[in-house]
C-alpha positions as CSV (number, residue, x, y, z in Angstrom):
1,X,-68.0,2.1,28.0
2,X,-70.9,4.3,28.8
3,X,-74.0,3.4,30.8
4,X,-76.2,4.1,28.2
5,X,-74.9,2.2,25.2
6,X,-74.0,-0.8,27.8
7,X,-77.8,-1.2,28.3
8,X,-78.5,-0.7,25.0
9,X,-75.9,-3.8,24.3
10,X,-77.0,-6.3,26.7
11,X,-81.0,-5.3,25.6
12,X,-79.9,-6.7,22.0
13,X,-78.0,-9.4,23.4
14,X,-80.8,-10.9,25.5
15,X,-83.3,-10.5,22.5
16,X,-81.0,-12.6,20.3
17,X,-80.2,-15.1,22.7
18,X,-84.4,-15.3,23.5
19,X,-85.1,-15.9,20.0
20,X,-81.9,-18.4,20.2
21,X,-83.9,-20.0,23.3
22,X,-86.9,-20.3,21.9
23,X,-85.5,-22.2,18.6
24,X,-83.2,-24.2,20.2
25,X,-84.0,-27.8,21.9
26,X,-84.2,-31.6,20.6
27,X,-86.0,-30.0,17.7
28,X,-85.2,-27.1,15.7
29,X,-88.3,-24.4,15.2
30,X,-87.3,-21.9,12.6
31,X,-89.1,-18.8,12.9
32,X,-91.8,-19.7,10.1
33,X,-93.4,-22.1,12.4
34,X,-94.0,-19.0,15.5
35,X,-96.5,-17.5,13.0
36,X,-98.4,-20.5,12.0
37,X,-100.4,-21.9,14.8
38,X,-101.4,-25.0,12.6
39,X,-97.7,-26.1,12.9
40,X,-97.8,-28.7,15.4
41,X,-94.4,-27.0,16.3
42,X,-96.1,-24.1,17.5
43,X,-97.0,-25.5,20.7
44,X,-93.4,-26.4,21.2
45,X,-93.0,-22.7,21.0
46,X,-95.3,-21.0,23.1
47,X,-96.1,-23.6,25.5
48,X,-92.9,-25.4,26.8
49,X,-90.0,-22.7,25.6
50,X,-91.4,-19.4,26.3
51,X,-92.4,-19.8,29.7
52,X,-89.0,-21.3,30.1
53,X,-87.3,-18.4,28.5
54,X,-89.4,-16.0,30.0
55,X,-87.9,-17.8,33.7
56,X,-84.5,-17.7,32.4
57,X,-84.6,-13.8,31.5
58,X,-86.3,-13.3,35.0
59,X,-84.6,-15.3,37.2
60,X,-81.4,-14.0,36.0
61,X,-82.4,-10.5,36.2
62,X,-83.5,-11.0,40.2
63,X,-79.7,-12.7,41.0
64,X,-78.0,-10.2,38.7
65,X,-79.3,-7.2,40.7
66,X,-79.4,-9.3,44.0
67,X,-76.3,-9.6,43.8
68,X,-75.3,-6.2,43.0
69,X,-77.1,-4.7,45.9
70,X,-75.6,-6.9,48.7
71,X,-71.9,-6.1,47.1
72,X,-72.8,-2.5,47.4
73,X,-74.6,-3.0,50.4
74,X,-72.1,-4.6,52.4
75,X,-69.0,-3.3,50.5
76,X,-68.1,-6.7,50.2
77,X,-66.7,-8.2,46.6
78,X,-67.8,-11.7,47.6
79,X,-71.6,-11.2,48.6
80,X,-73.8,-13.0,46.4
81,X,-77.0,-14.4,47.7
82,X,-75.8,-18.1,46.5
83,X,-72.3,-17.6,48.4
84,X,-73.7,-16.6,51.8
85,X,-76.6,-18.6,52.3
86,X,-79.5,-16.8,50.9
87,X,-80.4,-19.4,48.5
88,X,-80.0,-22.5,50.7
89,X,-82.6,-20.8,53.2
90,X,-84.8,-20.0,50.5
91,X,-84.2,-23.9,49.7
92,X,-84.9,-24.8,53.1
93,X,-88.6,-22.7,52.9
94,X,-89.5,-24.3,49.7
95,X,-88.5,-27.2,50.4
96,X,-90.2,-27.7,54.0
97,X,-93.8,-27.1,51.8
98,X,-92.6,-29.9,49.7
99,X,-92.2,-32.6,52.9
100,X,-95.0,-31.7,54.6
101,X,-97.0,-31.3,51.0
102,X,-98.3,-28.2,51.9
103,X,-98.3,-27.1,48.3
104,X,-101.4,-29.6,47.7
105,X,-103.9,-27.0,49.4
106,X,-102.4,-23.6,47.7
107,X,-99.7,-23.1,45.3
108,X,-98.7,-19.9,46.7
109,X,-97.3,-21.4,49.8
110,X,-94.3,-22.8,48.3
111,X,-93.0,-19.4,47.1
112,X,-94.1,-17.8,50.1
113,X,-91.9,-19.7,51.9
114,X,-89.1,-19.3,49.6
115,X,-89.1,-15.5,49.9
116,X,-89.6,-15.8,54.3
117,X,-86.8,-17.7,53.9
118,X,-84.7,-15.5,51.9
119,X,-85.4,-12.5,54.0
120,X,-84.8,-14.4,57.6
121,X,-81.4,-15.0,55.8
122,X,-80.5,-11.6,55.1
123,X,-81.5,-10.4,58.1
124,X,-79.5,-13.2,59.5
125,X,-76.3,-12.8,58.0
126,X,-76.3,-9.1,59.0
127,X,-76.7,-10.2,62.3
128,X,-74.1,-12.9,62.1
129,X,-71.5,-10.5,61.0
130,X,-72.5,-7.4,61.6
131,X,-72.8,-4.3,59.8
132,X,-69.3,-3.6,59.1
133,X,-67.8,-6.9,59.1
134,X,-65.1,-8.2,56.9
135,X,-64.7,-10.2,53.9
136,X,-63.6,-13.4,55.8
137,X,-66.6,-12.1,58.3
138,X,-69.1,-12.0,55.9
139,X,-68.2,-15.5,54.1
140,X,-68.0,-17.7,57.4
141,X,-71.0,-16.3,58.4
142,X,-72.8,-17.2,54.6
143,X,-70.7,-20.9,55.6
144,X,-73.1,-21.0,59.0
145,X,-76.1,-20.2,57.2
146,X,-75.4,-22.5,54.0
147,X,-74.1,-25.3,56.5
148,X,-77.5,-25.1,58.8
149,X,-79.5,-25.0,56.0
150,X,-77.9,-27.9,53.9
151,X,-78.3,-30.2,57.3
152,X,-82.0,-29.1,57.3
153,X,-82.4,-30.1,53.6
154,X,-80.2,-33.0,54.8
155,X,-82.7,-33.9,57.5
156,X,-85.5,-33.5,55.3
157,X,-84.6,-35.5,52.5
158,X,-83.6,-38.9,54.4
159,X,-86.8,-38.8,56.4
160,X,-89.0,-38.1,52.9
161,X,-92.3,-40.2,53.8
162,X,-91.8,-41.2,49.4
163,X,-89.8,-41.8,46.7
164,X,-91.4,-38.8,45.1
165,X,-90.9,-36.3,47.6
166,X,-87.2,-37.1,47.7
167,X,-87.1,-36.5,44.0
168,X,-88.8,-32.9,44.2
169,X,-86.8,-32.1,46.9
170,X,-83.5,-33.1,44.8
171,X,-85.0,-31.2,42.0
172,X,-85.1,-27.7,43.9
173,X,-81.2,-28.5,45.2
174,X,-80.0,-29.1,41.6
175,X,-82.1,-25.9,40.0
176,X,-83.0,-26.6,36.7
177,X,-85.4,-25.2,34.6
178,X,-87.1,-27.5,32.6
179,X,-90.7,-28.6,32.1
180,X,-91.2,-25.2,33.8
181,X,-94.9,-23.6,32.4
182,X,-96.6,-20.5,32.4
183,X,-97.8,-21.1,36.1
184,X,-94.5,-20.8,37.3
185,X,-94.4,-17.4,35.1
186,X,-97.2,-15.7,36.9
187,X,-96.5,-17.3,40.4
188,X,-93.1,-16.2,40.7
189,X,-93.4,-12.7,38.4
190,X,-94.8,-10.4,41.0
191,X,-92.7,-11.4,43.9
192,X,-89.6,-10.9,41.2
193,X,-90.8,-7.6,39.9
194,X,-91.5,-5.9,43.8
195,X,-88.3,-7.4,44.4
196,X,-86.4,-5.7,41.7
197,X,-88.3,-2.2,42.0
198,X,-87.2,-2.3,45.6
199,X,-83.8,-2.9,45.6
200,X,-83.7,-0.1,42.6
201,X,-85.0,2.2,45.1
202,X,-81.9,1.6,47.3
203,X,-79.6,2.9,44.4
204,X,-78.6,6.4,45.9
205,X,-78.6,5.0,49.5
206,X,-75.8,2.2,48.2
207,X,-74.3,5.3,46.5
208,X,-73.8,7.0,49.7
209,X,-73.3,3.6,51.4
210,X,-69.9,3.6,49.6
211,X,-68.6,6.4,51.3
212,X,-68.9,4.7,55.0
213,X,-71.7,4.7,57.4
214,X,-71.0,8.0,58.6
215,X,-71.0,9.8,55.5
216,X,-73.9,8.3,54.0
217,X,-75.9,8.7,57.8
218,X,-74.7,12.8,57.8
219,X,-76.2,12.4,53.4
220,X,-79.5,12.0,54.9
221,X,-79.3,8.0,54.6
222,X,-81.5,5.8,57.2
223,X,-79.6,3.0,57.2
224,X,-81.7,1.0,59.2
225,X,-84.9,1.7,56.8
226,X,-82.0,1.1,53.9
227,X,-81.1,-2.2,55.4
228,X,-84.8,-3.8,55.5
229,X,-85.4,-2.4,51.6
230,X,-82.0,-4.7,51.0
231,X,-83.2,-7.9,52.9
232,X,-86.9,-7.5,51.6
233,X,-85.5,-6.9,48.2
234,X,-83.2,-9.5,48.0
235,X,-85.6,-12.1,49.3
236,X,-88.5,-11.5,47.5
237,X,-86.5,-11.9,44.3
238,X,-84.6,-14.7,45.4
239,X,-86.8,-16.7,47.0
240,X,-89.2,-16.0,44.0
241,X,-86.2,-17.5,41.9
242,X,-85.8,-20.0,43.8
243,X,-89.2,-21.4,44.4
244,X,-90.0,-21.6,40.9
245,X,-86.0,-23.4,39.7
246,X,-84.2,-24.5,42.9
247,X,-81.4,-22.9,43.9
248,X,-79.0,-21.5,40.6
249,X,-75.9,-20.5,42.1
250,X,-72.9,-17.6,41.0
251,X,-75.1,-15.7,39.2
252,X,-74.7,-12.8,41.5
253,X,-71.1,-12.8,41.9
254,X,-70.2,-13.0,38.6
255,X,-72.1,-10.8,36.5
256,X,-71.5,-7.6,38.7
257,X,-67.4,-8.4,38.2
258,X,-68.1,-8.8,34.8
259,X,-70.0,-5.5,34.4
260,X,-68.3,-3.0,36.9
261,X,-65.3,-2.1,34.9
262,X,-67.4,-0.4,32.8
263,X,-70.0,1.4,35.1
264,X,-67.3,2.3,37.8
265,X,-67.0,1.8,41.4
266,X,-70.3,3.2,41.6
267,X,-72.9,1.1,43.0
268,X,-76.1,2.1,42.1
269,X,-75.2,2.8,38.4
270,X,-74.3,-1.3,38.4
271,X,-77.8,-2.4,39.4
272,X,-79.2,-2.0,35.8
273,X,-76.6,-3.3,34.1
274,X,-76.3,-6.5,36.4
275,X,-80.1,-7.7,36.6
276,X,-79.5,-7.2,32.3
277,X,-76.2,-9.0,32.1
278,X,-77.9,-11.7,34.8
279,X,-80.4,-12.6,32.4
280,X,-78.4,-12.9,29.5
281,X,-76.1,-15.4,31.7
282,X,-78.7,-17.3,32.8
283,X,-80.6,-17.5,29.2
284,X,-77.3,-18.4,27.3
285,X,-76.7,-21.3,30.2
286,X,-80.3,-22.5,29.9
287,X,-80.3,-23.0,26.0
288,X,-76.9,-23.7,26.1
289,X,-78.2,-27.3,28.4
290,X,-80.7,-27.6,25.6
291,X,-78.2,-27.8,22.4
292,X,-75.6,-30.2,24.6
293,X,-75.7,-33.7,23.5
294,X,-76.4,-35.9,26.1
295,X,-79.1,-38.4,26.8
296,X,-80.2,-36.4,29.9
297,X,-80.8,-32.7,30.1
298,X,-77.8,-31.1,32.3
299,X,-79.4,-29.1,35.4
300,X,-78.6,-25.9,35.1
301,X,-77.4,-25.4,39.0
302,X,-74.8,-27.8,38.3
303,X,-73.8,-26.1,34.8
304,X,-73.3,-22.6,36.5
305,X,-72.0,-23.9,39.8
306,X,-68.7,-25.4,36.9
307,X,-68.8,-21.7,36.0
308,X,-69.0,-20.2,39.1
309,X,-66.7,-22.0,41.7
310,X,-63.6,-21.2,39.6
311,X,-64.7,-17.7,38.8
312,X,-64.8,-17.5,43.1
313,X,-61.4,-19.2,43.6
314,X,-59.6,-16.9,41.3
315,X,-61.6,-13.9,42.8
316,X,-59.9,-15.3,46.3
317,X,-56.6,-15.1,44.6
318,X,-56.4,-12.3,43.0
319,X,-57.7,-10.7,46.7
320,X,-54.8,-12.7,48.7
321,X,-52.3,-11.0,46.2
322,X,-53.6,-7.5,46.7
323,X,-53.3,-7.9,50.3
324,X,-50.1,-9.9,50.3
């Protein structure tokens, strides 16, 4: 499939599934009641589902494209910024604003400290493995990251001074995005959108990336400057996710396996596509929580975590064969 019509394909796809999004729920809203704001289901709209949506679509696009960068970055099938750690430090940020309620004073604090986390990570992991590492390389070193940072959450959660403060804290782990509002739009927007425009910058650099270091360096490529666009890219849009749902994992390694049979082995014509097909992921998951019947509200971290750790086990297969 061409580029062109792909886009054009997942454009339509996440408007359906947004107007999907913004029906669905406990109650039904059919589309007569969005242009009437005397229906008392008008609020129901534009107050609780569209911000929601809005997240979904958002969120999805910043792990999407994440995701596509740091496989193109690191020529590496398995990077993804849930896999190797990126996420769980982002975690570990917002949730260290949480336990020392930092966030009473200034609300940006919390995703400020999401994103610093996020970008120490990257910057980590390179360092960790190193700029050519492996496959195996790259994933023990993700393990480290995700292991320090889960015993830090760890930490931090058994020696919560409340009851309450254990429960935010469990809320960021599980991600989920409900009860979200139009705060949690504008707080996390910006950090998502310089995030995304950066690591769109990167495209011809991952381009050239994809013939080696040396060929890319004798292209004109500064991979040192193109290596700090990555990590600042991928943490501003991740820890920006995450400080606003908690930590929604596999998004970033499936969608770009999903989309690059039909872009090519070409990595900066995937970016596009992925952040697109990331949000239509993450928007079908989230309303497909909302029509499941059960007396609690499934988190969505735990619905795409179902999805995502067999997607990653047969991805390890399917690898063992090709080098068997």
């Amino acid at each position: 499939m061409r580029r062109g019509p792909l886009i054009a394909l997942l454009l339509v796809g996440i408007a359906l599934l947004a107007m999907l999004s913004l029906m669905s729920g406990r109650a039904l809203v059919p589309f007569s009641a969005w242009l009437d704001p005397a229906d008392p289901r008008w609020a129901i709209v534009f107050e609780l589902r569209l911000p929601r949506t809005l997240l979904a679509i958002m969120i999805g696009a910043a792990l999407g494209m994440s995701g596509a960068a740091m496989q193109g970055y690191t020529r590496n099938p398995l990077a993804d910024p849930g896999i190797l750690g990126v996420s769980s430090l982002a975690a570990l940020g917002a949730v260290m604003t949480l336990y020392f309620g930092f966030t009473s004073g200034a609300t940006w604090i919390l995703p400020v400290a999401a994103v610093a986390g996020a970008v120490l990570s990257v910057f980590l992991l390179v360092a960790l493995a190193g700029f050519t590492a492996s496959v195996i390389t790259f994933v023990l070193a993700g393990v480290i990251l995700q292991s320090v940072a889960g015993s830090a959450v760890a930490l931090a959660l058994s020696l919560a001074p409340n009851p309450w403060a254990a429960q935010e804290i469990m809320n960021w782990l599980l991600g989920s995005l409900t009860d979200r509002s139009i705060q949690e739009v504008k707080l996390a927007a910006p950090f998502i959108a310089a995030g995304l425009l950066i690591l769109w910058s990167t495209r011809r650099a991952l381009d050239a990336l994809s013939l080696g270091e040396a060929s890319a360096a004798s292209l004109g490529v500064n991979l040192p400057r193109t290596q700090l666009l990555i990590a600042l890219g991928v943490g501003l849009a991740t820890g920006a996710s995450v400080a606003v749902s908690g930590i929604i994992g596999f998004v970033g390694l499936i969608v770009p396996h999903l989309i690059r049979w039909t872009t090519g082995a070409t990595p900066g014509a995937l970016l596009l596509p992925s952040a697109l097909g990331g949000a239509a992921l993450v928007l079908a998951g989230d309303t497909l929580m909302r029509l499941v019947p059960l007396a609690v509200e499934m988190k969505l971290g735990v619905a795409m975590s179902a999805i995502g750790g067999p997607f990653f086990l047969a991805m390890l297969i399917a690898m063992r064969r090709r080098t068997a």
